[in-house]
C-alpha positions in Angstrom: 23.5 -9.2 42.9 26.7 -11.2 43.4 28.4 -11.3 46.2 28.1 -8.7 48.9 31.3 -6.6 49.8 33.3 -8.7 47.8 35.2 -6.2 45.8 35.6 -3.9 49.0 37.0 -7.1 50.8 39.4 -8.0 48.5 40.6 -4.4 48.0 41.2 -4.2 51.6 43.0 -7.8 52.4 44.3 -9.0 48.8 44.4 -5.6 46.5 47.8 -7.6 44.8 45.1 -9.7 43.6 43.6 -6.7 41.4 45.0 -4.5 38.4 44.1 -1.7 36.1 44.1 -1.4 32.6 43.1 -0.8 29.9 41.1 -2.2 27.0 43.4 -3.1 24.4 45.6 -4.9 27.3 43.5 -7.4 26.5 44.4 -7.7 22.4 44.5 -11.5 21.4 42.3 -12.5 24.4 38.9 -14.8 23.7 36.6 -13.1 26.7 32.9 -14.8 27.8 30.7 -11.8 28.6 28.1 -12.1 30.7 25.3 -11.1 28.1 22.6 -10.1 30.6 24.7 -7.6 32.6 25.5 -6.3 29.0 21.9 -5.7 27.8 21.2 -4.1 31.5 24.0 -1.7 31.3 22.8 -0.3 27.7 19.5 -0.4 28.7 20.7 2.0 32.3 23.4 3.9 30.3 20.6 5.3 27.5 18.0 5.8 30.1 19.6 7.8 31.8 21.1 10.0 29.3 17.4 10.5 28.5 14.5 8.4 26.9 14.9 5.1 25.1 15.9 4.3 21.8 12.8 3.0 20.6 11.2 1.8 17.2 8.3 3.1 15.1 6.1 0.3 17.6 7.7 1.8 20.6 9.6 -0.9 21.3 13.3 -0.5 23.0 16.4 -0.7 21.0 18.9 0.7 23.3 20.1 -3.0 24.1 20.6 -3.2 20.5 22.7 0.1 20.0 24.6 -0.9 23.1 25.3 -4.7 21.7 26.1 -3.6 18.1 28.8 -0.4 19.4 30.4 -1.9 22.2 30.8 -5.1 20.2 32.7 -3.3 17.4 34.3 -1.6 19.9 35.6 -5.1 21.4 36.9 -6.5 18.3 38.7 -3.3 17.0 40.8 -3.9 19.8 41.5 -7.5 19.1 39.6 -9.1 21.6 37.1 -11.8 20.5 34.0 -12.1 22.3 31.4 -14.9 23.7 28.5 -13.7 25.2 26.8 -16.1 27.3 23.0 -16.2 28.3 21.2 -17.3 31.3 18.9 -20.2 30.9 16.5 -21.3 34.1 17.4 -20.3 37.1 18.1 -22.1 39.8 15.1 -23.4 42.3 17.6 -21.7 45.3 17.6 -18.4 43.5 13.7 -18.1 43.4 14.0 -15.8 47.3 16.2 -13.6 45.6 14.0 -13.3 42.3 11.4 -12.4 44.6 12.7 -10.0 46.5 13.9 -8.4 43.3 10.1 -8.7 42.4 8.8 -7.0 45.2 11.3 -4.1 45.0 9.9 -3.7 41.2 7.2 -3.1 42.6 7.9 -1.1 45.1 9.1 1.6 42.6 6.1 1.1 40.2 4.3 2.1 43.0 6.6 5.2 43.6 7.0 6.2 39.7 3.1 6.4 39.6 3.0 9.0 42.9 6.3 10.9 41.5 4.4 10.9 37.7 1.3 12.5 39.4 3.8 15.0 41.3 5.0 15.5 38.2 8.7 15.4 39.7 11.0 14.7 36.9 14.2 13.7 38.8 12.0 11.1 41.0 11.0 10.1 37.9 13.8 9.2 35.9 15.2 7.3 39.2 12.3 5.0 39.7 12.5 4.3 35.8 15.6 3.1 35.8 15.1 0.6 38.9 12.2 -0.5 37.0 14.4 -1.8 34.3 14.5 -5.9 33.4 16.0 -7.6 30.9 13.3 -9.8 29.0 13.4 -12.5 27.1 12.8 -10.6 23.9 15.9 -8.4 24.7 18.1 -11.7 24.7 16.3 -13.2 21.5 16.8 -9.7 19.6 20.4 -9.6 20.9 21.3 -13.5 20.0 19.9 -12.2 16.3 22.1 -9.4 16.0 25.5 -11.5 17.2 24.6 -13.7 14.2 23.9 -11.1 11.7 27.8 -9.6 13.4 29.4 -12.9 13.2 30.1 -12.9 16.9 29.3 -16.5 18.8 26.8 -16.5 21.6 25.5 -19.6 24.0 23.0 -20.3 25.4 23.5 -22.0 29.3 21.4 -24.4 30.7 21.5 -22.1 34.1 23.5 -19.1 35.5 25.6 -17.3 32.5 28.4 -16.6 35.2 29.0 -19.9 36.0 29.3 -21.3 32.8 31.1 -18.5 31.5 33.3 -19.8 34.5 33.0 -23.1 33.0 34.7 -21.3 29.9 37.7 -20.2 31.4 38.2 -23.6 33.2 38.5 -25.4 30.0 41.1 -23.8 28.2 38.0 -21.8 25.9 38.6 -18.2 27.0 40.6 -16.1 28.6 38.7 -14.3 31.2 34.5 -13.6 32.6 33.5 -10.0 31.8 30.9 -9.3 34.4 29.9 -7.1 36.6 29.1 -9.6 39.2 31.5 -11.0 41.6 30.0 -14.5 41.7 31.7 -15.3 39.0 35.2 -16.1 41.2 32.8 -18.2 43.8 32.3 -20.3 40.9 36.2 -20.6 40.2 36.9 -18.0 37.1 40.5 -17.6 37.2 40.4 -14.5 35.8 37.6 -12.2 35.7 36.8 -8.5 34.6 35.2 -5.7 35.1 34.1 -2.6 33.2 35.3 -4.0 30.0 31.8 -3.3 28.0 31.2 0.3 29.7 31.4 3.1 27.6 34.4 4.6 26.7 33.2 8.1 27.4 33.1 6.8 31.0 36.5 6.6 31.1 36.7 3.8 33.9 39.6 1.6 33.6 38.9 -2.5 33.1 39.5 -4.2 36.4 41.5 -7.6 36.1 40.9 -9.7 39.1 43.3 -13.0 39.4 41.2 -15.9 41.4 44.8 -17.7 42.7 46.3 -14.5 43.6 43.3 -14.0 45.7 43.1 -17.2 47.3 46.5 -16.9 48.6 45.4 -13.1 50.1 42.8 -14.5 51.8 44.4 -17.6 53.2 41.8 -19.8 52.1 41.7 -22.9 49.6 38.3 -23.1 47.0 36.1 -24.6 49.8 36.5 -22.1 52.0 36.1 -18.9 49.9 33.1 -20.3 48.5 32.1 -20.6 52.3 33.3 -17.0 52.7 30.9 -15.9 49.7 27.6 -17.6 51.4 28.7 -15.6 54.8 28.8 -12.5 52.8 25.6 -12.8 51.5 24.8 -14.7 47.4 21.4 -15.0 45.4 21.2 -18.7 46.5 20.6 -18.1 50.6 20.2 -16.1 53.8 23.1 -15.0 55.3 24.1 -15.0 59.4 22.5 -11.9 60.6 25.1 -9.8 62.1 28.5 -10.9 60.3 29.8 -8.2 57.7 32.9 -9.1 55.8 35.6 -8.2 58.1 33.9 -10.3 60.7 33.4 -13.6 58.2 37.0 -13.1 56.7 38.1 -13.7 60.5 36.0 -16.4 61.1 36.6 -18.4 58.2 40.0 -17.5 58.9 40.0 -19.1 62.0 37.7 -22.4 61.6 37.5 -22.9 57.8 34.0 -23.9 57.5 30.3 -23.0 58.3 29.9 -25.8 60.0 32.5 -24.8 63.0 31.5 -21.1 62.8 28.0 -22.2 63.8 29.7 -24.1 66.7 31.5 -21.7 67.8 29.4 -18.5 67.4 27.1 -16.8 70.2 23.7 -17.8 68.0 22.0 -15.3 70.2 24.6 -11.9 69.0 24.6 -13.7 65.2 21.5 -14.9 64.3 21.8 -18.4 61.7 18.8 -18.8 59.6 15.9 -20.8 60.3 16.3 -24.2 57.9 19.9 -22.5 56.6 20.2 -24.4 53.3 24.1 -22.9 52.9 25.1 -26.7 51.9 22.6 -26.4 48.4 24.0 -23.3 47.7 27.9 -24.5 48.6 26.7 -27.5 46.0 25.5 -25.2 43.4 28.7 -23.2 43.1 30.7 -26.4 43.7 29.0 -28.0 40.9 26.8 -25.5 38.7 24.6 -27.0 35.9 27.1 -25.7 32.9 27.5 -27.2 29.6 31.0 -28.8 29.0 34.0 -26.6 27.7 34.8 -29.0 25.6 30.8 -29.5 23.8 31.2 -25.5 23.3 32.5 -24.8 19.9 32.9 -21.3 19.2 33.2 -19.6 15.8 33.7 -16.2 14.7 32.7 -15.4 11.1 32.4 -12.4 9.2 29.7 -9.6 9.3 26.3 -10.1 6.8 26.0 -6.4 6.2 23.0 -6.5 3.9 21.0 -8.5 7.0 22.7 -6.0 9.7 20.8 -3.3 7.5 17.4 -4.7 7.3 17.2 -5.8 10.9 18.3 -2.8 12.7 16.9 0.0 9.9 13.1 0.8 8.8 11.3 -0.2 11.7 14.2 -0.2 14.7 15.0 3.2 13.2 19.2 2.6 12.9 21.1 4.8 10.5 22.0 3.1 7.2 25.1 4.7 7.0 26.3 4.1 10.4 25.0 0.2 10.4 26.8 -0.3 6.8 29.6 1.7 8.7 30.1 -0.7 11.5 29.5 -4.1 9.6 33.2 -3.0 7.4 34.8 -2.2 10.8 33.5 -5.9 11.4 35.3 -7.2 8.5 37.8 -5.0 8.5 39.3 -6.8 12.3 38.2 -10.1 10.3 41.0 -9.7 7.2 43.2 -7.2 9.0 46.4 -9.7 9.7 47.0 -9.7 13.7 50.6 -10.7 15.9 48.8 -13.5 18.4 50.0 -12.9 21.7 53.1 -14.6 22.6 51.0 -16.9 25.3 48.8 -18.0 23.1 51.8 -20.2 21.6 51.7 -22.3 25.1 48.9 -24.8 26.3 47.0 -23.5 29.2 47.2 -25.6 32.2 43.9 -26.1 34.6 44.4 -24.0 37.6 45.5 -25.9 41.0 43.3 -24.7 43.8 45.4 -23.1 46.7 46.4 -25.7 49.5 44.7 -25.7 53.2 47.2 -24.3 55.5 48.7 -26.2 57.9 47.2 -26.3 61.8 50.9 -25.3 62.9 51.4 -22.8 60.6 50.9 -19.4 61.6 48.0 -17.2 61.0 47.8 -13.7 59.7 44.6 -12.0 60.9 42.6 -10.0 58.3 41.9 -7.0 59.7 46.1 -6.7 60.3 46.5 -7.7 56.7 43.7 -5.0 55.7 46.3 -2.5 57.8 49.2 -3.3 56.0 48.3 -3.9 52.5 45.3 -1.9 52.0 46.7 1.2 51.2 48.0 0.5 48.0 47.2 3.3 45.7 45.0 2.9 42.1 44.0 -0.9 43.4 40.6 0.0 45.2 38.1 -1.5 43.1 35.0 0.5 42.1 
């Protein structure tokens, strides 16, 4: 889920914060991808263009097709990826997983009535919210990166926050995600659209996490205290407070704590047992592996395995697999100019100060007036 309204928020009070692009921008760049929002999206895109790619069992290979293109389609344009998987989730996430659980069902439940109507577009729509990515998706996927040459890791918890993790140390560049959460958990840069389709024509969106900081006013604390008020997978939120409401009023007391003091409890309703301060821990302090135990390694393409795990059974085209694997090798021996940054040690980022009690305050909602209307910044 990410964060709720975040992207709207940010378009309406910080849009500098935000810019278009498009993919080879990013040329020379090492990016962490988030790999279950990958194997989702392939596994959406194809269904909806019709029925799954499946093998002689039946079993879905879409996620494959999707990994193996869009991959190519990454390092033909000089950007070297890291796709990151999500281990156990956290024991604060388990509301959210079953809420997600009961909404599967939900549409099982709705699929069978629309199957026995026999109407097709109800159909197709409850399919596709019936779609999960499974473990065996991720194992397949983790097979193929090797076969590509194309690192992958494996984190001990959420992918976004280590991917965040990533960025922090000086590893990679950016967090491609689809998922805001990943700037709660202090990605400095992260980006969206970069593994859609290119048919889809959608530009990649670069947020800049100190950039937006200094939109909103706010220091690390107090965004990630902004992100619980908006609603994240770890908690409840305060019944009654949208975004333009908790941009003011962490505007004006900078923490949850004085909010709840201030507040009319009866008009906004605070959760029974509220446990905001586990979930202000876990993006404070996610369980990521170290930047600096990652090592990450990008070899060349084994054609001849390529071939035998994605023909016969998964049903691949030789010619298009053998096809791709030389495009693979082809960005490996192809000599490349490094980008001119690359030649400079990348500084950790210094979280934005805490304004001063004396300084003076800008409210959102006449910040939203004034710098919302910025044309080609509104993000999708």
């Amino acid at each position: 889920m990410g964060i709720k309204g975040l992207s709207q928020l940010i378009a309406d009070v910080a849009p500098f914060a935000v810019k278009e692009g498009e993919i080879k921008n990013f040329f020379g760049r090492k990016v962490a991808i988030d790999a279950s929002m990958c194997l989702y999206q392939f596994l959406i895109a194809v269904r909806a263009e019709g029925a799954q790619l499946t093998s002689v069992d039946g079993e879905t290979t879409s996620h494959l097709m999707g990994t193996f293109y869009r991959t190519i389609r990454l390092l033909e344009n000089g950007i070297k990826p890291v796709y990151v998987f999500d281990g156990k989730p956290p024991e604060l996430k388990s509301g959210e997983l079953s809420k997600r659980a009961e909404k599967r069902e939900e549409a099982q439940k709705a699929l069978d009535k629309a199957t026995e109507a026999g109407a097709t577009e109800d159909i197709d729509k409850f399919n596709r919210r019936l779609v999960k990515v499974t473990k065996q998706h991720s194992n397949e996927a983790k097979e193929l990166l090797k076969l590509m040459g194309v690192p992958f890791v494996d984190a001990p918890c959420e992918a976004e926050a280590q991917c965040a993790a990533l960025v922090k140390g000086g590893k990679v560049y950016a967090t491609a995600t689809e998922d805001m959460d990943a700037l709660t958990f202090g990605s400095s840069v992260l980006l969206r659209h970069l593994t859609f389709s290119e048919a889809r024509k959608m530009p990649v969106q670069e947020f800049n996490y100190e950039k937006l900081l200094k939109g909103f006013e706010l220091n690390q604390d107090e965004f990630i205290d902004l992100c619980i008020l908006l609603g994240c997978d770890y908690c409840d939120s305060i019944r009654g407070i949208g975004p333009k409401k908790a941009i003011e009023l962490i505007n004006k007391h900078r923490s949850i704590e004085k909010i709840i003091e201030n507040i009319d409890t009866k008009k906004y309703i605070v959760p029974e047992n509220w446990n905001y301060k586990q979930a202000r821990q876990l993006f404070k302090e996610p369980d990521v592996t170290s930047a600096e135990e990652v090592e990450l390694k990008w070899g060349e393409p084994d054609e001849e395995g390529l071939v035998k795990f994605l023909c016969g059974d998964r049903q691949f085209n030789e010619d298009r697999i053998r096809a791709g694997a030389k495009k693979i090798l082809k960005t490996k021996s192809t000599a490349t100019q490094g980008r001119l940054d690359s030649f400079f040690k990348v500084l950790p980022s210094t979280p934005a100060q805490k304004r001063k009690p004396d300084e003076k305050k800008t409210p959102a909602s006449k910040k939203a007036k004034t710098t919302g209307g910025k044309p080609g910044r509104k993000p999708k």
